[in-house]
N, C-alpha and C positions, 0 to 999 in steps of 0.2 A: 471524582475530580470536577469542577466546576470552569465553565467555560466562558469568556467574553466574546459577545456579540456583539459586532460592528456593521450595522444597518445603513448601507448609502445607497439615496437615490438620485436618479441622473436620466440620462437617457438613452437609447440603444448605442449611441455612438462613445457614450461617455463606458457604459458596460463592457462593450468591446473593448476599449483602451483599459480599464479597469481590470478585468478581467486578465489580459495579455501582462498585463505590469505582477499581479500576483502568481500567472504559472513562472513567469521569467525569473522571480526571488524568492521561489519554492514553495508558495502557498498556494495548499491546491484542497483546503477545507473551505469552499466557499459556492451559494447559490447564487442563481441569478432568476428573477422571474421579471418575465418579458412580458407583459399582455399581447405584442405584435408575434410574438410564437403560435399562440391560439387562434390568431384571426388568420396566420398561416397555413394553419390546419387544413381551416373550413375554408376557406379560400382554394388550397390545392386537394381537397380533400385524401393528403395524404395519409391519413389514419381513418379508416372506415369506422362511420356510427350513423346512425339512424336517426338521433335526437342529442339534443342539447340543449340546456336550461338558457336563455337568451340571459339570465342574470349570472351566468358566467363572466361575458364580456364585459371588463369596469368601463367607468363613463370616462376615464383617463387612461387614453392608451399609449399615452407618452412620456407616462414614467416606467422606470425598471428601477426593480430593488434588487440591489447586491446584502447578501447576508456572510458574513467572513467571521468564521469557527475560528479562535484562538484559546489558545487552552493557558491557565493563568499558572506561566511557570516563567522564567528567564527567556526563553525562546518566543515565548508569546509577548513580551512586552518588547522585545526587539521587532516583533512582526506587528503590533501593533502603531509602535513607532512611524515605521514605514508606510501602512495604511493609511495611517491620519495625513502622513508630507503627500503621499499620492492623492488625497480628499483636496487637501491644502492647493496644490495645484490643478485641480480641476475646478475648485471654487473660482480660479481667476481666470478661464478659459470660458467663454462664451457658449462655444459650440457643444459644450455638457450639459447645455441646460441650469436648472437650476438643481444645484448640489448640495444636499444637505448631507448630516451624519446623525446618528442617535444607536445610543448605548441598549444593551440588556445582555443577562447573564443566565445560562441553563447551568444544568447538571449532568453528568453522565449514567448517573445513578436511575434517571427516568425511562434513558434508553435502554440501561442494561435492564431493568424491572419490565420494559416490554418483551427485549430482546429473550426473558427465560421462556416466553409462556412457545418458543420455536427451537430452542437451541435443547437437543435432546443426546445421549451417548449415540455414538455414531461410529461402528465397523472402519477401517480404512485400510486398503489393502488386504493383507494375508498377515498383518502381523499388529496393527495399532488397532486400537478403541480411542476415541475421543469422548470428552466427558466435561461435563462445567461443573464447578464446583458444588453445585447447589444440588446435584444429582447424584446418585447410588446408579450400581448398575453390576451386574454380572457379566464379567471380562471373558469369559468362555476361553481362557488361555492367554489372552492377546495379553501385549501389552498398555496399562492405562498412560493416557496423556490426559492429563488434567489440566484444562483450558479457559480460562475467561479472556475474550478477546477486548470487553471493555470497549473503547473506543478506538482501537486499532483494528485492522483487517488480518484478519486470521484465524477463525473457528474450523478450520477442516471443511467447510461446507462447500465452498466456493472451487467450483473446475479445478482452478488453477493451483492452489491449495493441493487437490487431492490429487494431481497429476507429480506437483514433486513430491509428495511425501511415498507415491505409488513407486515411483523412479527411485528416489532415494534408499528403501529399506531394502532392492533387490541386491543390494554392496553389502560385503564382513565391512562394517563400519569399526569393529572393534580397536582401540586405537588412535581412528582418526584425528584427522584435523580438519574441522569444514569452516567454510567460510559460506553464511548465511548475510546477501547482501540484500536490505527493503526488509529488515524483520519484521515489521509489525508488530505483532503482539507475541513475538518468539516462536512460535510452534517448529514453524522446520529447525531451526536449532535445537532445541528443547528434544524434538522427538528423533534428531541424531544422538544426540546425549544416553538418550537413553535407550537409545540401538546399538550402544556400546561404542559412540567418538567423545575421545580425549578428552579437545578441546575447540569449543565453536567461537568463533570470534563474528559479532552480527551488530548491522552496521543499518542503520536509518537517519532518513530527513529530519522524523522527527523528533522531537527530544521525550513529548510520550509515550511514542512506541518505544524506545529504549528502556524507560522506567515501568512501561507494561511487560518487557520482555524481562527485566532481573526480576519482576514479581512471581509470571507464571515460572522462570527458574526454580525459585524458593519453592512453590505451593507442591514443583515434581519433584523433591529433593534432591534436584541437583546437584553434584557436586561444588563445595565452596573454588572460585574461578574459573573452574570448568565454560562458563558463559561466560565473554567480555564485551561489553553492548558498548557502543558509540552512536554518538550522536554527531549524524556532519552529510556532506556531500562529496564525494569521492572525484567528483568531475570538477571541482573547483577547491579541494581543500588540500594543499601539498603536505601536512602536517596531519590529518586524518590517513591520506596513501600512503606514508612511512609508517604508520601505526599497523594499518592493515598489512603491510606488506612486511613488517616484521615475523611471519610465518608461510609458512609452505604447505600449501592445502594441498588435501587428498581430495578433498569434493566440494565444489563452491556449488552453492545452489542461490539462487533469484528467482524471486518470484516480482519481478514491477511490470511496467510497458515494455511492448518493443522498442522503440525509440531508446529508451533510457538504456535499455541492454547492449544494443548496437554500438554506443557511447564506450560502454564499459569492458569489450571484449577485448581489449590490449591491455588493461589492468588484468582482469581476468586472467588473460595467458600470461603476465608477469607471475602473478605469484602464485600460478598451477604448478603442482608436480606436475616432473614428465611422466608420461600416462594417465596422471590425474584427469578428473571425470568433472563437466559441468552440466548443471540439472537447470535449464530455465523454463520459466511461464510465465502468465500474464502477455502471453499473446495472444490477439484474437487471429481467427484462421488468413483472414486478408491480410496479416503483415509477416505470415512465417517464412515467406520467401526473402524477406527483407533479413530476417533472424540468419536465416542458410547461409546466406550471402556472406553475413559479418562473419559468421563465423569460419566458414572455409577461411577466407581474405586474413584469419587471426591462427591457420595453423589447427584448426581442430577436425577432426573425422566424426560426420555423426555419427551415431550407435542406435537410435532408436528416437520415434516420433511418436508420438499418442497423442490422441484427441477426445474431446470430449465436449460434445456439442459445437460451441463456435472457439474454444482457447485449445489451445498446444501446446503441450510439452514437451520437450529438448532435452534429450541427452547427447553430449558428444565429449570424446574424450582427446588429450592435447597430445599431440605427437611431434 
């Protein structure tokens, strides 16, 4: 899949504003490189080094370039849209500096061609093997999950990843109905499917990880409907939460931030079975008190905490 890139430069105040305007309208594929970050550095000597090439520092340290990943689909020219009215008004605002835009276009294809020579079959738990397509492997029993995460996050690799899939496979899923919310590139649904649930219903921002996730569907031969992917935001779309909430989950699993969880733990206990089980992560350890919190305050008893390095996994179950 091929990508548009939307290059604008401005200046730290204009980046700040920038920046805050695309996490507020769910764009959150975007850089920002500051040259006042690096002269941060060596200034608080917060990151120890010994040396540094003086022609690191540009002779212009008063521009910043914002780079903003839109993937060329219906959702990306809506968010392109937007991008450019956000340029458009910072162009007539002073205090941005001088505001330009400029166009280019990658591929994912590049990433994924670096992304093989690290992505290797991978153990998980006591019962899955992960595996990308491009690879052979001797399953030793397990179960395969055959994975290209492509441009979405989701290979098994990542803490948070392998804390809910550790959590998830200790349940008879057989049956189920999970609700996978932040799919990504599908995998925890994918690999409840084939832990023997029903039906996964899995729910993302953005509209490629949903099209990544009916793909790696097909490649685990999934069941035809078995996966029903959505593309939306749960905390602002009244027409996505009566989709969602047209079933009664035995096990919802989330894998995003804390923050975004915290939001979501009253839907959550809406369309939990009673005794139903929720598996979360993608927290780091400084905000799991935060996680505890919501979820006592939504009605759930925990069951079990894991860590692994600095993120946490959640399990607690709705009573």
């Amino acid at each position: 899949m091929k990508f548009d890139e939307i290059i604008i430069t401005t200046n730290t105040q204009g980046s700040e504003y920038l920046a805050g305007e695309l996490i507020i309208n769910g764009i959150t594929s975007f850089s920002i490189n500051d040259p006042k970050d690096f002269l941060d550095i060596i200034k608080e000597n917060s990151v120890p080094f010994d040396y540094y090439e003086s022609n690191l520092i540009p002779e212009d340290t008063e521009t910043v370039t914002i780079t903003v990943y839109l993937t060329q689909n219906e959702q990306g020219e809506a968010r392109k849209a937007f991008v450019l009215a956000s340029v458009a008004k910072m162009q007539k605002d002073l205090s941005f500096g001088n505001v330009s835009v400029t166009y280019s276009e990658s591929d994912d294809k590049d990433w994924e061609n670096n992304w093989k020579e690290f992505f290797h079959p991978l153990e998980t738990g006591d019962k899955l093997i992960i595996k990308p397509s491009w690879e052979d492997c001797d399953a030793h029993g397990r179960i395969v999950l055959e994975i290209d995460p492509e441009s979405s996050f989701g290979s098994g690799r990542h803490e948070t990843t392998k804390l809910c899939l550790e959590l998830m496979e200790k349940h008879d899923l057989k049956g189920a109905h999970i609700l996978d919310m932040g799919c990504g590139s599908g995998i925890l649904g994918i690999a409840a499917c084939l832990l023997g649930a029903e039906k996964c219903v899995s729910v993302d921002i953005e509209q490629n990880a949903v099209e990544i996730t009916k793909k790696n569907a097909i490649i685990n031969h999934i069941a035809e409907n078995a996966i029903e992917a959505y593309t939306g935001n749960v905390l602002e779309d009244e027409g996505l939460v009566k989709t969602v909430s047209g079933y009664a989950y035995d096990i919802i699993v989330s894998n995003i931030v804390a923050d975004v969880l915290v939001q979501m733990n009253p839907l959550f206990r809406k369309v939990l079975k009673d005794g139903g089980h929720i598996i979360l992560s993608g927290i780091i350890a400084l905000r799991k008190e935060q996680v505890l919190t919501a979820l006592a305050e939504n009605g759930f008893i925990v069951k079990e905490i894991r860590q692994e390095n600095d993120w946490i996994g959640i399990e607690a179950q709705k009573v």
